[in-house]
Backbone as CSV, one residue per row, in Angstrom:
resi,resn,N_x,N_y,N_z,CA_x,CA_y,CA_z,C_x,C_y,C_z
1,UNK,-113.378,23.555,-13.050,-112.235,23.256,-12.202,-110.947,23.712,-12.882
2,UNK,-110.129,24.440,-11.826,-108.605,24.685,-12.370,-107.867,23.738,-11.867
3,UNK,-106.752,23.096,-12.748,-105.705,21.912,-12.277,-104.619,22.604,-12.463
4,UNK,-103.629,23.419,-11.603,-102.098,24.272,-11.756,-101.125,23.486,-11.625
5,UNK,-100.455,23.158,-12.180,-99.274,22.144,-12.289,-97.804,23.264,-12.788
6,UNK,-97.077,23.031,-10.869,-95.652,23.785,-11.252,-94.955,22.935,-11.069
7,UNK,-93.668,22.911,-12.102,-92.080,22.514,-11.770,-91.502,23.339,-10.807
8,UNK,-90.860,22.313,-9.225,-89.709,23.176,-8.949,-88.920,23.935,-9.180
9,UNK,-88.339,24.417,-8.636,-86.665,25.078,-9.117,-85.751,24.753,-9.397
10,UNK,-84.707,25.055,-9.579,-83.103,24.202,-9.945,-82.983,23.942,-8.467
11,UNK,-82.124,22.007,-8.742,-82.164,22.134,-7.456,-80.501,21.722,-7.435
12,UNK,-79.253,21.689,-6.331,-78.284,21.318,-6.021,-78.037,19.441,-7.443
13,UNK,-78.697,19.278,-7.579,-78.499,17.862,-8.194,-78.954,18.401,-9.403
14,UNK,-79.709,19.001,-9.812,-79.837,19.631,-11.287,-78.501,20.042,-11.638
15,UNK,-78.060,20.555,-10.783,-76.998,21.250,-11.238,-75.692,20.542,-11.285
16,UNK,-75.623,19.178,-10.754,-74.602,18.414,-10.603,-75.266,17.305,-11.860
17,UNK,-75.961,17.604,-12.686,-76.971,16.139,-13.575,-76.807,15.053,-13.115
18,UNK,-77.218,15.220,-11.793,-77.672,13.816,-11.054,-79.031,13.277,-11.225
19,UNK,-79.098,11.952,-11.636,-80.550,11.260,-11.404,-81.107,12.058,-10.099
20,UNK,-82.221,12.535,-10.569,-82.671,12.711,-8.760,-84.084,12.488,-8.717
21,UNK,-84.805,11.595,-8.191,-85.986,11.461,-8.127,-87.106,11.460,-6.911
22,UNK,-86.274,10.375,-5.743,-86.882,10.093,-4.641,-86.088,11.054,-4.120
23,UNK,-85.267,10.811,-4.405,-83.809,12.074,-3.369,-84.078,13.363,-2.865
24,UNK,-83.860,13.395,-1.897,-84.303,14.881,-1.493,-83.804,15.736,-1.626
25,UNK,-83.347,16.146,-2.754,-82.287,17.223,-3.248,-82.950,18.552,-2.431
26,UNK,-82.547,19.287,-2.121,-83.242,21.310,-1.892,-82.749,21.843,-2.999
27,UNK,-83.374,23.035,-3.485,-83.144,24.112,-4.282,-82.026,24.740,-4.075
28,UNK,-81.211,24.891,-5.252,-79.478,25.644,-5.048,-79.992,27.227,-5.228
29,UNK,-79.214,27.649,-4.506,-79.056,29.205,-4.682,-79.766,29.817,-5.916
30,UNK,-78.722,29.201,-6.870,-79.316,29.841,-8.114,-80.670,29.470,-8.044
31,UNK,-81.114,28.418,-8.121,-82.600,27.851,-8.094,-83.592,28.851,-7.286
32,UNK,-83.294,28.963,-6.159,-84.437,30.231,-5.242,-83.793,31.771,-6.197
33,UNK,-82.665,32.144,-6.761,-82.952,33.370,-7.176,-83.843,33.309,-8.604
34,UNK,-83.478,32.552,-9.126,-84.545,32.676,-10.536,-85.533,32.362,-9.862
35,UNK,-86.339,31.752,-9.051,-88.111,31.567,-8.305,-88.346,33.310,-8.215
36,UNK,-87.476,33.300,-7.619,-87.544,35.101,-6.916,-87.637,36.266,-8.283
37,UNK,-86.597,35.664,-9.383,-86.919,36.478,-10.566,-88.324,36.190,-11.103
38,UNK,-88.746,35.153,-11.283,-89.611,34.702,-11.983,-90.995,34.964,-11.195
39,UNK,-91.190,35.323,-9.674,-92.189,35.972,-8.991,-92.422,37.516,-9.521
40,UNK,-91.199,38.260,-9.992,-91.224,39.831,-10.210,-91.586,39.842,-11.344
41,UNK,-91.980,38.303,-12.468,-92.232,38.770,-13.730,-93.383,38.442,-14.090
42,UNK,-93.764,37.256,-13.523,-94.690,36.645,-13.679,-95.790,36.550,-12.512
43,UNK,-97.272,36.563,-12.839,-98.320,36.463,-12.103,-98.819,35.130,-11.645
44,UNK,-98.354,34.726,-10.375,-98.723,33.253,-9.851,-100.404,33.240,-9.275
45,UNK,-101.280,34.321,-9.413,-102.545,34.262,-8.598,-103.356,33.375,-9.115
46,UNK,-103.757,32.327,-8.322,-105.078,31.509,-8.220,-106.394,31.595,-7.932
47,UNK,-107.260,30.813,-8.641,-108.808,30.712,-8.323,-108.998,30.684,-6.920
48,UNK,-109.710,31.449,-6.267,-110.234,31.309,-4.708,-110.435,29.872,-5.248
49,UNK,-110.484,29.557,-3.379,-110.580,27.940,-2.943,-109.576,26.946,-3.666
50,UNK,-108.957,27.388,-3.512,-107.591,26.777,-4.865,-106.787,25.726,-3.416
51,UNK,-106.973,24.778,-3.835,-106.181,23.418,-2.442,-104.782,23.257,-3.339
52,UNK,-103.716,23.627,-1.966,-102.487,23.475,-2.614,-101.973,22.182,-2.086
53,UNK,-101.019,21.900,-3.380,-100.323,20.171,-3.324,-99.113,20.250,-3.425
54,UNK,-98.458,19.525,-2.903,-96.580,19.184,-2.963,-96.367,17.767,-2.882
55,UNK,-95.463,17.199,-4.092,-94.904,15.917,-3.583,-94.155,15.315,-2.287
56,UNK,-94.115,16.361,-1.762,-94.007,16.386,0.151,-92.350,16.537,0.350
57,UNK,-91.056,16.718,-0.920,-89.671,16.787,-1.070,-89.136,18.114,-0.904
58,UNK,-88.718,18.484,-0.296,-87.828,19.987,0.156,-88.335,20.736,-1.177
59,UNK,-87.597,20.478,-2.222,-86.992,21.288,-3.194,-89.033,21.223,-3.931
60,UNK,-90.168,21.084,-4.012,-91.550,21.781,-3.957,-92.011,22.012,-2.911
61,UNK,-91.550,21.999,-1.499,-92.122,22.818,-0.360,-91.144,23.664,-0.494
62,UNK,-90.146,24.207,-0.931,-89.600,25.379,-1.030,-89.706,26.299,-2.362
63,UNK,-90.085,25.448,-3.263,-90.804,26.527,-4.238,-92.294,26.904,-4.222
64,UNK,-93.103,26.054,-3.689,-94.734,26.699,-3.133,-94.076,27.513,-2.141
65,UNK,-93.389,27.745,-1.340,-93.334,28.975,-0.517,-92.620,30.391,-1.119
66,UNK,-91.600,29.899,-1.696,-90.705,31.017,-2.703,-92.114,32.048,-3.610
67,UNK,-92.921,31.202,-4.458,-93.619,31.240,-4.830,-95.136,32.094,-4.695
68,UNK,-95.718,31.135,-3.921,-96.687,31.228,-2.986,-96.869,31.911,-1.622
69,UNK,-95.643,31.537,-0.951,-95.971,31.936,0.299,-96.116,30.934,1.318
70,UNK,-96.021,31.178,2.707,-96.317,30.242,3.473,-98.047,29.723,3.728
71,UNK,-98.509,29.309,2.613,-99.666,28.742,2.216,-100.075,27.339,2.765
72,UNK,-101.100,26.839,3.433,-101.274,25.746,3.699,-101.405,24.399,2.719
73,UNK,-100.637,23.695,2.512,-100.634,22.789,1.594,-100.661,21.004,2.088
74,UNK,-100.835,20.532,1.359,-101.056,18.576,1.172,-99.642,17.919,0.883
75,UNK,-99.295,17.799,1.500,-98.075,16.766,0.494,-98.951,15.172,0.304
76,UNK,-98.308,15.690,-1.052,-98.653,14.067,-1.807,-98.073,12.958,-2.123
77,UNK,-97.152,11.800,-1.768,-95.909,10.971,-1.893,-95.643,10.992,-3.355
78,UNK,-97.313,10.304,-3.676,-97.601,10.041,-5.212,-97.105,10.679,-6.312
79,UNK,-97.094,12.323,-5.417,-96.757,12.663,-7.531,-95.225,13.269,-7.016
80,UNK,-94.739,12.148,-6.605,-93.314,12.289,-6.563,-92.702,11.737,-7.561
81,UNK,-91.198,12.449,-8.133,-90.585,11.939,-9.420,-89.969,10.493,-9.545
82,UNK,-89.741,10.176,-10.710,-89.397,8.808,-10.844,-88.235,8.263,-10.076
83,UNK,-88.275,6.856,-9.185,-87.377,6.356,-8.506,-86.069,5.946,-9.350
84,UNK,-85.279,6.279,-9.160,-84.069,5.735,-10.141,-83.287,4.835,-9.283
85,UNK,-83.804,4.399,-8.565,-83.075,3.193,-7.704,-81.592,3.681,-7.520
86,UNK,-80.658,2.669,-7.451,-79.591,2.716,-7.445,-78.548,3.449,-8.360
87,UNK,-79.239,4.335,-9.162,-78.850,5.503,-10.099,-79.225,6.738,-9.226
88,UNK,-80.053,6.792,-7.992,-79.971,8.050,-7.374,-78.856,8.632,-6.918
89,UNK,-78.197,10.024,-7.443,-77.506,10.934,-6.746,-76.028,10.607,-7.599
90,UNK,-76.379,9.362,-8.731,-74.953,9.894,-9.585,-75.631,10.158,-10.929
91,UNK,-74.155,10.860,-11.765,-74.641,11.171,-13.465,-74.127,10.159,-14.259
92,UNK,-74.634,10.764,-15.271,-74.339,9.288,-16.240,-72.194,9.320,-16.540
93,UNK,-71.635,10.125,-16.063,-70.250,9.980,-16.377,-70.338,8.868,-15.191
94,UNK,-70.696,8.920,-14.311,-70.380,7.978,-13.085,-71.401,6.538,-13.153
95,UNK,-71.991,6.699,-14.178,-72.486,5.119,-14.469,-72.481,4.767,-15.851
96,UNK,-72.280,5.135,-16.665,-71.725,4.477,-18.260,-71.513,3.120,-18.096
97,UNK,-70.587,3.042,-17.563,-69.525,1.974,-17.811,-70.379,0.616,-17.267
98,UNK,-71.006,1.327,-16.101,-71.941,-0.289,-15.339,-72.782,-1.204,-16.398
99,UNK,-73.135,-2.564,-15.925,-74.159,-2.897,-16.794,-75.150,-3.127,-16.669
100,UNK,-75.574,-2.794,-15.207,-77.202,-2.567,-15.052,-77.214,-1.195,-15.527
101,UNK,-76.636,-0.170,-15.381,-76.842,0.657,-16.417,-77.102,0.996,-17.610
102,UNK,-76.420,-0.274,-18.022,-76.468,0.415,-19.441,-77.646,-0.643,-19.843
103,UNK,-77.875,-1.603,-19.351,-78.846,-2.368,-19.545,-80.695,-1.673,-19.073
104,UNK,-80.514,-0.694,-18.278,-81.637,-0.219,-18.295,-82.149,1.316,-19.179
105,UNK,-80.604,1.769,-19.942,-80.820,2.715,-20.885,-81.082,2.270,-22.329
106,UNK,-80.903,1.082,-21.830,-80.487,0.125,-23.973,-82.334,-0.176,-23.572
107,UNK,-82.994,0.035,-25.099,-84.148,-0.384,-24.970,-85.081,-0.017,-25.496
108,UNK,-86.070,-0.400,-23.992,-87.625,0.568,-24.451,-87.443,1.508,-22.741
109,UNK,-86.835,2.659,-22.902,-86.518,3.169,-21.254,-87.936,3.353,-20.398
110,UNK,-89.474,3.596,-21.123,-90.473,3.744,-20.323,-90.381,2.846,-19.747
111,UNK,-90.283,1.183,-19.926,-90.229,0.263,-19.412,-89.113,-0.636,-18.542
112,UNK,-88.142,-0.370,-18.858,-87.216,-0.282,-18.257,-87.209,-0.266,-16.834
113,UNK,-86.946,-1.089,-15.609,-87.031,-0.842,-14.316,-85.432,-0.150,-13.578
114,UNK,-85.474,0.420,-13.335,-84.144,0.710,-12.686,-84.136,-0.323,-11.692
115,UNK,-82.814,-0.473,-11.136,-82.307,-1.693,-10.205,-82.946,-0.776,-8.932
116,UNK,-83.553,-1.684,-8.377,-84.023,-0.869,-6.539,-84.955,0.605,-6.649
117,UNK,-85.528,0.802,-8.208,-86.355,1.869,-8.270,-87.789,1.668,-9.121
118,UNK,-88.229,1.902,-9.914,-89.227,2.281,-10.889,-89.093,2.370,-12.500
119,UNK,-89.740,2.139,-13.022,-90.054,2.180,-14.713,-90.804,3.260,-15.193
120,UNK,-90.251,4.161,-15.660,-91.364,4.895,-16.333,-92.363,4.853,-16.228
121,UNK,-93.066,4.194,-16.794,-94.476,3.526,-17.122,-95.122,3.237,-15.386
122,UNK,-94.433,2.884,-14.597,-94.856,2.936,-13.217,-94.853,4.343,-12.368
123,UNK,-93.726,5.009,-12.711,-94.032,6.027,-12.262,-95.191,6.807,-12.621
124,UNK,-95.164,6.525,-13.810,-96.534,7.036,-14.975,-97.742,7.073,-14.527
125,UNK,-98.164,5.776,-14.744,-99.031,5.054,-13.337,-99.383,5.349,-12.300
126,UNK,-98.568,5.830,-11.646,-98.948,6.025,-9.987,-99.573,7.506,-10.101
127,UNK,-99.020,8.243,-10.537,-99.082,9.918,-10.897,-100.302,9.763,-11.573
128,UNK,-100.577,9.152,-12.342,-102.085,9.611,-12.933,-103.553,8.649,-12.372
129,UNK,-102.940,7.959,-11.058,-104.178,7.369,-10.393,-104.099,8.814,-9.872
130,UNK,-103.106,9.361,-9.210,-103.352,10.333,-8.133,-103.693,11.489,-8.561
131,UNK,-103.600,11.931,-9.912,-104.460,12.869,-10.221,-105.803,12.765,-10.858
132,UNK,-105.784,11.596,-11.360,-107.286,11.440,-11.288,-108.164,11.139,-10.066
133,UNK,-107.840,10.818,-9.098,-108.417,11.147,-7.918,-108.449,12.574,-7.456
134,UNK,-107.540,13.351,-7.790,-107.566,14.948,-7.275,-108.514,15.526,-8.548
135,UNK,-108.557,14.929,-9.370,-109.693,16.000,-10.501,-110.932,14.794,-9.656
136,UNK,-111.395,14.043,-9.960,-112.681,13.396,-9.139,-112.992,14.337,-7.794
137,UNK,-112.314,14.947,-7.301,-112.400,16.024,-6.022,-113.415,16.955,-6.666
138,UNK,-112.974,17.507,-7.682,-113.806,18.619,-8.301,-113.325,20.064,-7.802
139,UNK,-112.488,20.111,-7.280,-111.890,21.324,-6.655,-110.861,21.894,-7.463
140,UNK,-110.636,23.054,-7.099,-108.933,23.747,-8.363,-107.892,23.221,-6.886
141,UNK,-107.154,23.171,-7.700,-105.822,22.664,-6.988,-104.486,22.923,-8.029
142,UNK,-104.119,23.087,-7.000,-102.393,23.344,-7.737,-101.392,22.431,-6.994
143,UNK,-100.245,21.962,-8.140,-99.265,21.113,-7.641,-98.027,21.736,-8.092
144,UNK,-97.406,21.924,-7.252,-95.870,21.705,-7.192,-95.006,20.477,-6.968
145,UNK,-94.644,20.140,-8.548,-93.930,18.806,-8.294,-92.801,18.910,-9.038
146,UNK,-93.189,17.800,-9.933,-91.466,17.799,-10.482,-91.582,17.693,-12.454
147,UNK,-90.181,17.264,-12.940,-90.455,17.373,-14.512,-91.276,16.493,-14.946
148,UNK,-90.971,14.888,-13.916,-91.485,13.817,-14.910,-92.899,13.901,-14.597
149,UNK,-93.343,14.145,-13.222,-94.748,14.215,-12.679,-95.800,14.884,-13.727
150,UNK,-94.965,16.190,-14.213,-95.887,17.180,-15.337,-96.215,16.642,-16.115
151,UNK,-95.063,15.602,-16.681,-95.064,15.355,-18.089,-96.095,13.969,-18.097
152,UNK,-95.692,13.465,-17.184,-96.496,12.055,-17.103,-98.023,12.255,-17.189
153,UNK,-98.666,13.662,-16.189,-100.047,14.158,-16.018,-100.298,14.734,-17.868
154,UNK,-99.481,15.514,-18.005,-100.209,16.234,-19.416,-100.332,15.418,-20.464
155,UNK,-99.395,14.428,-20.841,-99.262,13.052,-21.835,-100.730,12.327,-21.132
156,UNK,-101.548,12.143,-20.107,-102.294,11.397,-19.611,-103.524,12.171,-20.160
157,UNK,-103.573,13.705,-19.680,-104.722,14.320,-19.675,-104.862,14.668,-21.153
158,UNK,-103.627,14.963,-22.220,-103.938,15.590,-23.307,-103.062,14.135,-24.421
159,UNK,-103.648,13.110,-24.648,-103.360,12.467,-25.078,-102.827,12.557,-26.721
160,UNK,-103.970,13.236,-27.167,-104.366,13.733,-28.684,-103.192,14.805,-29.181
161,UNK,-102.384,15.077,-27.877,-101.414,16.280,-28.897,-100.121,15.313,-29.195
162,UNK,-100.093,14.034,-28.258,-98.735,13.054,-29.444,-97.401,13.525,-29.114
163,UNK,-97.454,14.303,-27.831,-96.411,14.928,-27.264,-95.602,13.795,-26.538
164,UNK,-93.795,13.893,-26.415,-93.250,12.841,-25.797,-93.174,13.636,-24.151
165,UNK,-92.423,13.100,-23.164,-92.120,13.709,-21.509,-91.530,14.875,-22.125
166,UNK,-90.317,15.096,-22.963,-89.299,15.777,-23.425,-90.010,17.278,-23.904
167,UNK,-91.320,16.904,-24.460,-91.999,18.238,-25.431,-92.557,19.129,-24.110
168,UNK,-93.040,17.918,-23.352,-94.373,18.392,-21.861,-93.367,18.852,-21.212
169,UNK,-92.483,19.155,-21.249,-91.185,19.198,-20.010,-91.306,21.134,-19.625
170,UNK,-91.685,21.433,-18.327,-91.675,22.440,-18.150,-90.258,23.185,-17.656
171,UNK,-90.023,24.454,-17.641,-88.419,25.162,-17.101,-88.979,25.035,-15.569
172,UNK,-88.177,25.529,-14.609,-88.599,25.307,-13.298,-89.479,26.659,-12.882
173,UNK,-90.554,26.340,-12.067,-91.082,27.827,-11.825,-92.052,27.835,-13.208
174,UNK,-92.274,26.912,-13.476,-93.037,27.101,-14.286,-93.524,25.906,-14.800
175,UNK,-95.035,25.904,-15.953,-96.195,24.883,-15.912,-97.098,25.486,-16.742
176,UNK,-98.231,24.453,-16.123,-99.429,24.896,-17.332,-101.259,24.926,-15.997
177,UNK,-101.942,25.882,-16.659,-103.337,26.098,-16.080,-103.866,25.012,-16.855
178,UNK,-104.970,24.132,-16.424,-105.483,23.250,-16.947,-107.220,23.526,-16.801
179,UNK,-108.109,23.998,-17.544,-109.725,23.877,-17.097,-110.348,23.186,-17.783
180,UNK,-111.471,22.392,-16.663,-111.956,21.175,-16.768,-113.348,21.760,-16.374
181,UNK,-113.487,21.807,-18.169,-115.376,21.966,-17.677,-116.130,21.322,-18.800
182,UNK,-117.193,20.856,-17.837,-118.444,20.015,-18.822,-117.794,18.990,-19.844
183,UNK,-116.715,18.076,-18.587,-116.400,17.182,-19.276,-115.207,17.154,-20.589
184,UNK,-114.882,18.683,-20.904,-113.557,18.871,-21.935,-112.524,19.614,-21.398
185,UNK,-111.545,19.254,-21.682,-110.144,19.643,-21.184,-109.648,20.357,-22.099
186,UNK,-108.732,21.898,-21.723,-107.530,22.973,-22.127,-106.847,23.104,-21.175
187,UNK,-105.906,23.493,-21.910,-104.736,24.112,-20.913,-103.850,25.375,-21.443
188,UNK,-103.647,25.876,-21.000,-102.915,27.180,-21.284,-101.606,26.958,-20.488
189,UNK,-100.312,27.645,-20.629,-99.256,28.337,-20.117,-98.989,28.883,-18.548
190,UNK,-98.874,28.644,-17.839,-98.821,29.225,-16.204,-97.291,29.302,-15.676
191,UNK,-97.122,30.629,-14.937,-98.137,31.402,-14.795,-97.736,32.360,-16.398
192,UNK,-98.756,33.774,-16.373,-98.622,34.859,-17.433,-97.994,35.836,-16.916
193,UNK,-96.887,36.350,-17.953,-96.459,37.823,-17.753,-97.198,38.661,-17.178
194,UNK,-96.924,39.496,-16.316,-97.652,40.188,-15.673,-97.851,41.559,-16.694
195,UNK,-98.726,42.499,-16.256,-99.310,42.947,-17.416,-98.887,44.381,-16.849
């Protein structure tokens, strides 16, 4: 089995360093032209029978298509990025000062609940029931999701490398091939320079 795991693109709130998690940010300009660079450099082709996935949010149904193509795909709620509650859609200049803010950055932050959102560790959670149900499929599949989704899956699947979200953290338009055979797990780099 192949498991393809892509990061979106830059999206309008990347670019403003807004919390953005549940939010439905779309991909900024710049964001679809680097997809578009990064199609002319790089080789996105998949295993026949390859089932495509999206956290079901504009900004990965517009990079599986940038990408991919108008490909038939799943949206998945699940491996949507972490809820930041009432931190969605501002940056940290615009919440410093609060003290549920700062009370949910002072800490242990995996655990940490945002006010009206999620904890790390829950988001964590949810993302790796749902991909362990998509590897129990036994099928290759590819996802287009988001940073924390990657990071949360590869920290799950590759425990032994001691990596933090920060190390697993992919650029956008980009990820890792994962094969799952006879029970042992690798992963390589996705996609490869084209040759």
């Amino acid at each position: 089995m192949k498991l393809y795991l892509l990061r979106h693109g830059k999206t309008v709130a990347n670019e403003r360093n807004e919390y953005c998690g549940f939010t439905d940010s779309p991909l900024s300009q710049a964001g679809k032209e680097e997809l578009l660079q990064l199609k002319e450099q790089y080789d996105y082709t998949v295993c026949e029978n390859t089932v495509f996935y999206t956290s079901g949010l504009t900004r990965t149904e517009e990079t599986l298509q940038l990408l991919l193509g108008d490909v038939p795909h799943i949206p998945q709620a699940d491996f949507k990025e972490m809820n930041f509650g009432i931190f969605e859609g501002k940056t940290y200049e615009e919440l410093k000062e609060l003290p549920a803010y700062q009370t949910w950055i002072t800490g242990d932050n995996e655990a940490n609940v945002c006010p009206g959102g999620e904890s790390g560790n829950q988001q964590t959670a949810r993302v790796c029931r749902a991909v362990d149900r998509l590897i129990d499929r036994g099928e290759n599949a590819l996802l287009v999701s988001h940073g924390g989704t990657t990071t949360a899956i590869m920290q799950h699947l590759f425990p032994g490398e001691g990596k933090n979200r920060y190390q697993w953290k992919p650029e956008g338009g980009r990820g890792y091939r994962i094969t799952i055979e006879n029970g042992s797990l690798t992963y390589e780099p996705f996609p490869k320079e084209k040759q």
